[in-house]
C-alpha positions, 0 to 999 in steps of 0.5 A: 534950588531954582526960581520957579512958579508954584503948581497945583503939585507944590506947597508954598511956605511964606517965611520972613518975606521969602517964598518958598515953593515945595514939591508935595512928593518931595516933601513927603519923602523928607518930612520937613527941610530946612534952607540956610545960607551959608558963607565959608569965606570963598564958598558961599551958598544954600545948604538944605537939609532934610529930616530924612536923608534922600542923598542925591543932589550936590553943588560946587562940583561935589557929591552930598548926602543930608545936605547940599549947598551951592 
């Protein structure tokens, strides 16, 4: 996850006064997302999980498969 701007190659989703900024190709790839903070006392961060697992990614200095949080 980063701060960026949306491009033609993005889809923009506006939920409870946050923007949220998709690439279309990724969204094609995992169907729908879901973005969650989560806060296990000295971890704390986003998680987003796909409805079809791509793996990759990772946060915190560990390796994820469905999700990823930082």
């Amino acid at each position: 996850m980063v701060l960026d701007e949306p491009t033609n190659a993005d889809e923009v989703f506006k939920i409870n006064g946050f923007t949220m900024v998709v690439n279309r190709s990724l969204l094609e790839l995992t169907k729908s997302l879901t973005v969650d903070f989560v806060d296990h006392g000295i971890v704390s961060g986003f998680r987003v999980l796909s409805e079809v697992p791509i793996g990759g990614g990772g946060g915190c200095g560990s390796s994820c498969g469905t999700s990823c949080s930082c």
